[in-house]
Each structure stands twice: as C-alpha cells, then as structure tokens.
Backbone as JSON, one array per atom type, in Angstrom:
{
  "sequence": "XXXXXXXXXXXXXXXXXXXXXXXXXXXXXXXXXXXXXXXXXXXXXXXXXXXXXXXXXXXXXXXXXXXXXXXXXXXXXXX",
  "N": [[-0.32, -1.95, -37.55], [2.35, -2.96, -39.83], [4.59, -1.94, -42.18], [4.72, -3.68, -44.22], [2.49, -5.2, -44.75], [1.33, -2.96, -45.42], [1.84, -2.27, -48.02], [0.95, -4.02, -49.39], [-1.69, -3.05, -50.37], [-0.71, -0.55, -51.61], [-1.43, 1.35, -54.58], [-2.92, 1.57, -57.82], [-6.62, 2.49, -58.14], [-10.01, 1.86, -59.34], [-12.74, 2.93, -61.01], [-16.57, 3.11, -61.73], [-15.98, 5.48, -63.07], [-14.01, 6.9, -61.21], [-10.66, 7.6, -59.58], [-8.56, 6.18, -56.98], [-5.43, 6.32, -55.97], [-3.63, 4.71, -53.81], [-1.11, 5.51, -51.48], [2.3, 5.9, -49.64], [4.25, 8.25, -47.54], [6.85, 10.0, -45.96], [5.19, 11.37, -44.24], [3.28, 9.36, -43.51], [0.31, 7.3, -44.72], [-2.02, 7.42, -47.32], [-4.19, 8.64, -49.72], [-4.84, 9.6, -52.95], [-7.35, 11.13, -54.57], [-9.17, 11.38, -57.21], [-6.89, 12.2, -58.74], [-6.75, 15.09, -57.81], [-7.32, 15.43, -54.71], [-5.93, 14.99, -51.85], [-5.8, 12.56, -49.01], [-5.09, 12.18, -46.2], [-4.36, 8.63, -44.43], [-5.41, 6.93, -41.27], [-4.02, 3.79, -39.88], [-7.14, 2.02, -38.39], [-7.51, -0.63, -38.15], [-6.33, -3.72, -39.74], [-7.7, -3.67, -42.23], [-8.87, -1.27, -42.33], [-9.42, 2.37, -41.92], [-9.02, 5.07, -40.97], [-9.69, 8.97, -41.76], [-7.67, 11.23, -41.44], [-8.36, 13.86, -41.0], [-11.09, 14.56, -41.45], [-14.78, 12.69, -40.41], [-14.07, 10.37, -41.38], [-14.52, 6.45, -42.71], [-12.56, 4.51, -44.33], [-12.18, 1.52, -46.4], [-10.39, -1.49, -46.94], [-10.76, -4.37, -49.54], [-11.0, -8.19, -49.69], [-11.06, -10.06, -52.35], [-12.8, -13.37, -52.54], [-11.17, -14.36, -54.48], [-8.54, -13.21, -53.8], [-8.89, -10.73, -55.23], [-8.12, -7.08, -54.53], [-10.3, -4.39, -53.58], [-11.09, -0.78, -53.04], [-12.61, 1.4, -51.47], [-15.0, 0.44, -53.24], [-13.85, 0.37, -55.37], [-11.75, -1.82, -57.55], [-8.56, -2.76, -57.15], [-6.23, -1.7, -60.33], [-3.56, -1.2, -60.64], [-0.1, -1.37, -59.67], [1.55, 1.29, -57.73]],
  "CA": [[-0.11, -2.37, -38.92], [3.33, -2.89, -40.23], [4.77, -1.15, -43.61], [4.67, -4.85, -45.05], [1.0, -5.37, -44.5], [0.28, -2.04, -45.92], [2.58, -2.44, -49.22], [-0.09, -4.53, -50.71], [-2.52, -1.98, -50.54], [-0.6, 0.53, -52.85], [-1.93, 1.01, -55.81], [-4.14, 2.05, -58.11], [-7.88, 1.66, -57.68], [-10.68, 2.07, -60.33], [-14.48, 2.29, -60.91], [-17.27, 4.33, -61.69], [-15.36, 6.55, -63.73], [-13.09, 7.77, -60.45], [-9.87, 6.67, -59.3], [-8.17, 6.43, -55.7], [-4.02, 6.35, -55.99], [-2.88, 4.51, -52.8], [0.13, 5.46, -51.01], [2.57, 5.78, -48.24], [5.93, 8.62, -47.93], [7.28, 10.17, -44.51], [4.24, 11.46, -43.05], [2.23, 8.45, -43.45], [-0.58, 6.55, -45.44], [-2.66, 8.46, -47.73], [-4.87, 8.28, -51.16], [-4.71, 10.95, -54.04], [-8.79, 11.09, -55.18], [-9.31, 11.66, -58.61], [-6.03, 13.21, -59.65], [-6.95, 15.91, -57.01], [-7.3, 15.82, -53.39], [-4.89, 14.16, -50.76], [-6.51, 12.28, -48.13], [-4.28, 11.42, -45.31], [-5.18, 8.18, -42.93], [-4.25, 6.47, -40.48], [-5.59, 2.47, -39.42], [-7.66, 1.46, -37.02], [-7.75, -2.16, -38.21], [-5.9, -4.25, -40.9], [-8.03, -3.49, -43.23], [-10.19, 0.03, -42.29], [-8.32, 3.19, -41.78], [-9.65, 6.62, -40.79], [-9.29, 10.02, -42.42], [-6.6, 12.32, -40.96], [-9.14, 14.91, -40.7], [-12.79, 14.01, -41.25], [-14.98, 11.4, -39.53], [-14.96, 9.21, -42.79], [-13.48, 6.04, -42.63], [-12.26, 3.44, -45.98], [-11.85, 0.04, -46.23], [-9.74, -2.73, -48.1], [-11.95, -5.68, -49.16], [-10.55, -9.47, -50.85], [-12.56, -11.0, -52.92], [-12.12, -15.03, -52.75], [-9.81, -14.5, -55.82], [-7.9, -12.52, -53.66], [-8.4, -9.48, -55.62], [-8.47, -6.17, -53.88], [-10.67, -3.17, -53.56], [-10.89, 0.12, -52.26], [-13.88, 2.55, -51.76], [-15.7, 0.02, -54.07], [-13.59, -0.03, -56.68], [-10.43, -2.64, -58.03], [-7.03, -2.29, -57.84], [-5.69, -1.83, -61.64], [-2.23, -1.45, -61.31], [0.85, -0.9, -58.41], [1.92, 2.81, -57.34]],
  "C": [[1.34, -2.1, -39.29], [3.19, -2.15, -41.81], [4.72, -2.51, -44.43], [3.31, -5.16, -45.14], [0.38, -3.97, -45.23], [0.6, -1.9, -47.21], [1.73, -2.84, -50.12], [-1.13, -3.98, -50.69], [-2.13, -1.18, -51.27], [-0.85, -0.02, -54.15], [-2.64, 1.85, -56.42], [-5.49, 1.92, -57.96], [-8.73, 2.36, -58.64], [-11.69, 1.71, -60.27], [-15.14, 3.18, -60.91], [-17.23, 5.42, -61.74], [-14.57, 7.63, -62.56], [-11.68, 6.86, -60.21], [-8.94, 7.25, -58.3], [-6.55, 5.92, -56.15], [-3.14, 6.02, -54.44], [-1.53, 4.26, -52.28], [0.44, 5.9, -49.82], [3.64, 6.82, -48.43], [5.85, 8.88, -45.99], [6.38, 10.51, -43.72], [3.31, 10.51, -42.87], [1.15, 7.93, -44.71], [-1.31, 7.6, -46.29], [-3.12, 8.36, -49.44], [-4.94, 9.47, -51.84], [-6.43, 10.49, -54.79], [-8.84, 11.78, -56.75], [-7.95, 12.56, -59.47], [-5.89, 14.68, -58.13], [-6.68, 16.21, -55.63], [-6.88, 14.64, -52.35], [-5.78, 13.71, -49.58], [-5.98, 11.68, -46.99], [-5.08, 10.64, -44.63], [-3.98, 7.29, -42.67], [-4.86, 4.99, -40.34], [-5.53, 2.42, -38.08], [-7.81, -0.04, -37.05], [-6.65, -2.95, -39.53], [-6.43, -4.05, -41.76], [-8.97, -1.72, -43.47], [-9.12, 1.08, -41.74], [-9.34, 4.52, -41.74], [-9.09, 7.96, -40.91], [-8.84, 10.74, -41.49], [-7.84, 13.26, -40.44], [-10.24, 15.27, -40.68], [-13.2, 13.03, -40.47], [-15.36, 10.74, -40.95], [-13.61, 8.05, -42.24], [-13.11, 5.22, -44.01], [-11.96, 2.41, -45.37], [-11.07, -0.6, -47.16], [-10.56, -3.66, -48.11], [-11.12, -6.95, -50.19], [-11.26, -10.21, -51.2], [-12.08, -12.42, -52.72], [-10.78, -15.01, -53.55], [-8.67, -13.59, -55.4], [-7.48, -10.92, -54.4], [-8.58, -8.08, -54.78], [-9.14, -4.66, -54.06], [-10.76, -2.04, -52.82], [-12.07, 1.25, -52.25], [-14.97, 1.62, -53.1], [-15.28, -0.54, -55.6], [-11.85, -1.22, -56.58], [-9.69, -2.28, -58.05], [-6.69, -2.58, -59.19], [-4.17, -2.25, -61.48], [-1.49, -0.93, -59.7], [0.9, 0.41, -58.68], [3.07, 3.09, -58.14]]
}
C-alpha cells in the first residue's frame, strides 16, 4: 500500500456514539479510539489492516456513493 492510497483513509469516523481518528506519522498507520487508546496497524490488503499487537483486524468499506467507513461507522470529517 502506498502513502497515496492510504491518505484517503484519514479521517474522522463516527457512529454509535464512538469515534475512530485515522492516521499516519513516522512510525506508521494507526487510529486514536474514542479520544483514548492508540491502535497501531499495519495492511494486509488495500482495504483490511491488522493490529500492531492483537489478533484483531479493521476494514475500510465504499459504499456505491463512494462514501467511506471504518469499524462500521462514516467518515465525518479529514484529520
């Protein structure tokens, strides 16, 4: 996965009263969970990516309308 391919993945993401903060700095890829807890990953696919340090993995999904989600929920807004 290139850094251009993963660009449109940052973001915010929203839903079911939580919200995932996707981003990228020098050590790599990585989502901020509720305000709280850092989740480094890495991908295994263009769109699916697996946690630094658990066996969990996440996904990106596009709806027809091209909109994008993350763990279930919508991107709101850029990083």
């Amino acid at each position: 996965m290139t850094h251009e391919q993963f660009v449109d993945y940052i973001g915010v993401y929203e839903g079911f009263g939580c919200k995932a903060a996707v981003d990228r700095d020098q050590e790599g890829m990585f989502f901020v969970w509720n305000d709280r807890e850092l989740h480094r990953m890495y991908p295994i696919s263009a769109d699916r990516f697996h946690d630094a340090w658990i066996a969990w993995e996440y996904g990106f999904k596009r709806s027809d309308l091209g909109e994008l989600s993350f763990l279930g929920m919508k991107k709101t807004q850029l990083s």
